[in-house]
C-alpha positions in Angstrom: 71.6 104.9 90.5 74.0 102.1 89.9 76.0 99.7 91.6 79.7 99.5 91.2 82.1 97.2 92.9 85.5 98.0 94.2 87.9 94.9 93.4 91.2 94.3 95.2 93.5 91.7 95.2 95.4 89.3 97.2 98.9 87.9 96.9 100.3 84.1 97.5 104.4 84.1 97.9 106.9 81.7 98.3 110.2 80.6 97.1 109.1 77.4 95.5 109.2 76.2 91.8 104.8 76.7 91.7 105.5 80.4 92.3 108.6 80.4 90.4 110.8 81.4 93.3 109.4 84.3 94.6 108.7 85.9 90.8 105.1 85.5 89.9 102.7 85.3 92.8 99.6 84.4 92.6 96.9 87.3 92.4 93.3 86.7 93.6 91.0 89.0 93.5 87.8 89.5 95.4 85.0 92.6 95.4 86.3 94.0 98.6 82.8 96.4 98.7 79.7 97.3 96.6 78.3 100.9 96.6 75.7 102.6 95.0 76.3 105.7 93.1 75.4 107.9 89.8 78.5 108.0 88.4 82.3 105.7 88.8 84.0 108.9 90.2 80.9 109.5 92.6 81.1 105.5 93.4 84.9 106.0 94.1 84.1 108.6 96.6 82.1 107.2 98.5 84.2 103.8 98.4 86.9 106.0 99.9 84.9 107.8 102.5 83.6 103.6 103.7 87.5 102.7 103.8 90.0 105.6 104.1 92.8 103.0 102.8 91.7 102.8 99.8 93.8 105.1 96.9 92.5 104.8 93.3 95.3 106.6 91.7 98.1 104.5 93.6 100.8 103.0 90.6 101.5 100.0 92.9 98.1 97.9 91.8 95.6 99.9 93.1 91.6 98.8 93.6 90.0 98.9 90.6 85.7 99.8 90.2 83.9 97.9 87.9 80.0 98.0 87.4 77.7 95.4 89.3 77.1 92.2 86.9 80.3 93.1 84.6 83.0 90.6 84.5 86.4 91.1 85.6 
């Protein structure tokens, strides 16, 4: 079994010139949760059965899984 790691992000905002008024915020992202699983789609599952939030197919920047020790 392998280990995969749901990232998510966070947003900074505000109408200054270092976010460029309000147009590029600054995205941070952090492994919200690691789970153990055969497969990614298996891994997603069970992700989504830990946090009922989550939505993997969402088109407005949705988590992402990525395999333990990969870089992202």
């Amino acid at each position: 079994m392998k280990k995969y790691n749901v990232i998510q992000e966070t947003y900074e905002n505000a109408n200054t010139p270092e976010f460029g008024y309000g147009d590029f915020p600054r995205r941070t992202p952090y492994i919200a949760m690691t789970v153990e699983a055969e497969t990614p789609r298996k891994a997603m599952n069970k992700a989504k059965k830990i946090d009922p939030t989550l939505c993997f197919s969402s088109k407005v920047f949705p988590p992402w899984l990525i395999e333990d020790g990969a870089k992202f």
